[in-house]
N, C-alpha and C positions, 0 to 999 in steps of 0.2 A: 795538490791542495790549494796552493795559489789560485787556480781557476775557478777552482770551487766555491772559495772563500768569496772573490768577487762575485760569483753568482749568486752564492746568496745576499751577497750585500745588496745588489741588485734588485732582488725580489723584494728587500725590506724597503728598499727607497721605494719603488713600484706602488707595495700598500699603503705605504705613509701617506701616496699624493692620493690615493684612490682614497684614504678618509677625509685626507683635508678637502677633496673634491667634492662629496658625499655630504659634508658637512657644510661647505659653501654653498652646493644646492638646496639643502635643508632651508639654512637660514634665508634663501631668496626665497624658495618656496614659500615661506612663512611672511616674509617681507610684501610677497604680491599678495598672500590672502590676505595682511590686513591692508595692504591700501585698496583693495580690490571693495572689502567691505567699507572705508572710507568712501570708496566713489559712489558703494550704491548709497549710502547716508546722505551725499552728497546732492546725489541725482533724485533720490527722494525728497529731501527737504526745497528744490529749486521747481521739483514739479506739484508740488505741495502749493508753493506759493503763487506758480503759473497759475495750478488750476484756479485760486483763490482772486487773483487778479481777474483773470478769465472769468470766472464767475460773475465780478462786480461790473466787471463792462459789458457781459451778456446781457444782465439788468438795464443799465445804462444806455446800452445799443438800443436796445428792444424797446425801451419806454422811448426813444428818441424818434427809432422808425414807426411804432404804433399811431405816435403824436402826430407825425407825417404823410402816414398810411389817411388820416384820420381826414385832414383837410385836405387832402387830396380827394380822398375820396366828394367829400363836400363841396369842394368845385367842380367835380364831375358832374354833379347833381342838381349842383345849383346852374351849372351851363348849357347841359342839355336836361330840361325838367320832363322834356318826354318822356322819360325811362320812367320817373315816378307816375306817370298818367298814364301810360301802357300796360305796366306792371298790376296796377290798381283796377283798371279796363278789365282785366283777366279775371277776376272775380264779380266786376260788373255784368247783370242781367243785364241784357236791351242795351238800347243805344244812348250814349254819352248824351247829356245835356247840353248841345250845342247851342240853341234858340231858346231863352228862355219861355221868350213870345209865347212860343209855338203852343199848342192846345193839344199834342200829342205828350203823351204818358211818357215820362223816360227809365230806366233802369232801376236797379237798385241792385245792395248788395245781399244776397239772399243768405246765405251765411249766418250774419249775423243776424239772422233772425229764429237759426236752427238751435231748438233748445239742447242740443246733444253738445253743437259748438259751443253754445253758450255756458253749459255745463264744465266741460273741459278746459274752457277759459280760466273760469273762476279755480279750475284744482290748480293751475296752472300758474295761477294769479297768487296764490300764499305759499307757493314752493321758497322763496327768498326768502317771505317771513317765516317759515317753519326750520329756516336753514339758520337764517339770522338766531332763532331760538334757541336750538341745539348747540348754536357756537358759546353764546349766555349761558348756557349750563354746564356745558362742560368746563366755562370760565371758572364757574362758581365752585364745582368740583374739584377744580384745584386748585385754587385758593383754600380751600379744609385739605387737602390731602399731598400731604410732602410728597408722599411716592406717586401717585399720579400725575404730579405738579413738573416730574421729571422726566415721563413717556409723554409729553404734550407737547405741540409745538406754540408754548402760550403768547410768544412775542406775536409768532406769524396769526393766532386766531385775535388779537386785539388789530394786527394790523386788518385783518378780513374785513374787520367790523367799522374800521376807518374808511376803508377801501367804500364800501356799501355809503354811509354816511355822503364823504366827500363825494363819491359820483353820484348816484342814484339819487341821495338826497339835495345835495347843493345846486351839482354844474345841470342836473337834467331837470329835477321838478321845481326848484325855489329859481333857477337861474334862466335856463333854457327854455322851458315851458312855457314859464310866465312870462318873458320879455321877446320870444320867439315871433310872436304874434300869425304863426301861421295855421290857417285852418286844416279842420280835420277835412279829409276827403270826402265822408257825409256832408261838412257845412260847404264843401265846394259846393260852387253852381254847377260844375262838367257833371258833377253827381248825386244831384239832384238837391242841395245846398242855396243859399242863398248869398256867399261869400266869395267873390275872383278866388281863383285858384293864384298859389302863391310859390316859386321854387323854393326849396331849400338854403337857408340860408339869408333870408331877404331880408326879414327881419321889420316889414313894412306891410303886414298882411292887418286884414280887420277884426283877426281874433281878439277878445281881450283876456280872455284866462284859460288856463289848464290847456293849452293851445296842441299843437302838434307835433312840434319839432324839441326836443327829441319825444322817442316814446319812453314813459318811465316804467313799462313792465317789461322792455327788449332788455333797459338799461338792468334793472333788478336781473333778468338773466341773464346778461352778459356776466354778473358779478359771480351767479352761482357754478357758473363754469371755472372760474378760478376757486374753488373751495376744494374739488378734487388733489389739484396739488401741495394742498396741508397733510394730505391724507401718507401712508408709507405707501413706498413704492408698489408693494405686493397688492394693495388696495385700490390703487389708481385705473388699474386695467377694469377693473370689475366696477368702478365706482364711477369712473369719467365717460365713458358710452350713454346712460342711458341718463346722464344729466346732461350732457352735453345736447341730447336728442330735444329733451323736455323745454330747453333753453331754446332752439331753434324752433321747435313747435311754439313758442311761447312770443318769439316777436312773429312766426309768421302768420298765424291764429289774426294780430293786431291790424295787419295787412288786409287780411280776404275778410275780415269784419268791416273794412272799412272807417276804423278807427285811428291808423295811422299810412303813410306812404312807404314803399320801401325803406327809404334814404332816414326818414323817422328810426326805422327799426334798428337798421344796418348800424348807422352811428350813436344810437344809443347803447346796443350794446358794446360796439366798440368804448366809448367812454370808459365805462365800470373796468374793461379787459386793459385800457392804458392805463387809468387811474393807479391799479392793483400792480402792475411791474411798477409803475415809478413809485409806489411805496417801499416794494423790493429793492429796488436801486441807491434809495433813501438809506432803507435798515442795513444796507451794506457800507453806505458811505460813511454812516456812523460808528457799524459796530470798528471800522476799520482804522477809527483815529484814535 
């Protein structure tokens, strides 16, 4: 009986620790799910604020490098100006106006003579403004309408219309244009003009108005290229191709017309494209104080 007696005490000491064991498991068990869930709260709210960080200096970044992209490019252009007289030559018939002396016929650019081109120009040419329109209306659309007022991205389309304004209006047509003083390719003498050819950026050409540097319909599409990303994402893919195209056709058209030089086109639309992130970079800096 003795033996017995101890073996079962035995057995009851045995299950005793196997619950208290079972039970101390539990409770860690329980202890690591909720710090387990602490940590993703954790890890989400710090990757929350990365991303948000991350965001505002991708803004920041990007307006900084565009701004830099931008006069770079400008001293390329303004230092070796061949590339804009080569590029331009490519659409010139016949041979460069070398001699004005001379009593032989020179070139021209036959393009802009083609009423097809011409045509296409001009669709080409109220794409801005009809874009510019539709952003006005759909302003106005939600301003009367609470619920639509809250699928809209109404900050980002007031800022489009800043974007448009401050570039295309101010830095290219009232700024650039007018005090650029350099002539159009036609009024060069290389092409069959009556004005020195002038590099990029000189700022000492004979033009006295509406000049050449920048172009303001590259600049108008460079603006309409950022319109796409107001749009939702699902819409982008479908939306941003064939405006992205119509924008490119739209400073190169200015080119083989003979209206503008490369370096015209290229930093005009660049303009509108920096202008538009550093309002971005702006709307973050503030919404974020």
């Amino acid at each position: 009986m003795g033996i017995a007696t101890k073996l079962s005490a035995s057995f009851r000491d045995s299950l005793q620790i196997r619950k208290e064991s079972a039970a101390v498991l539990q409770v860690s068990v329980r202890h690591g799910r909720n710090m387990a869930v602490i940590s993703d709260f954790r890890r989400e709210a710090i990757m929350t604020t990365f991303h948000t960080v991350a965001r505002r200096r991708t803004y920041a970044d990007a307006f900084l490098v565009l701004t830099a992209f931008w006069f770079l490019l400008l001293s390329i252009f303004h230092a070796w100006p061949m590339i804009d007289i080569r590029i331009s030559e490519m659409f010139f018939s016949g041979p460069l106006c070398l001699d004005p002396s001379s009593l032989n016929a020179c070139g021209s650019f036959p393009l802009g003579e083609d009423r097809l081109i011409t045509t296409l120009r001009w669709i080409l040419y109220t794409l801005p403004y009809a874009a510019a329109a539709m952003v006005l209306i759909a302003l106005v659309v939600a301003a009367f309408s609470p619920r639509l007022r809250h699928q809209m991205p109404v900050h980002r389309l007031w800022l489009s219309l800043a974007g448009l304004g401050i570039s295309t209006g101010l830095i290219a047509n009232l700024f650039l244009k007018e005090y650029s003083s350099r002539p159009r390719p036609i009024q060069t003498d290389l092409f069959g003009g009556k004005l020195p050819f002038m590099a990029a950026g000189s700022f000492h050409g004979a033009c006295e108005r509406n000049c050449s540097f920048v172009s303001g319909e590259a600049s108008g599409a460079g603006w309409l290229i950022c319109l796409p990303f107001l749009l939702p994402p699902r819409y982008r893919l479908w939306v941003a191709p064939p405006v992205i195209l119509a924008s490119v056709a739209t400073a190169a058209l200015r080119v083989a017309v003979g209206a503008h030089y490369a370096s015209d086109a290229t930093l005009g639309m660049l303009v509108s494209i920096t202008v538009f992130v550093g309002l971005l970079a702006f709307e973050e800096a503030v919404l974020e104080r």
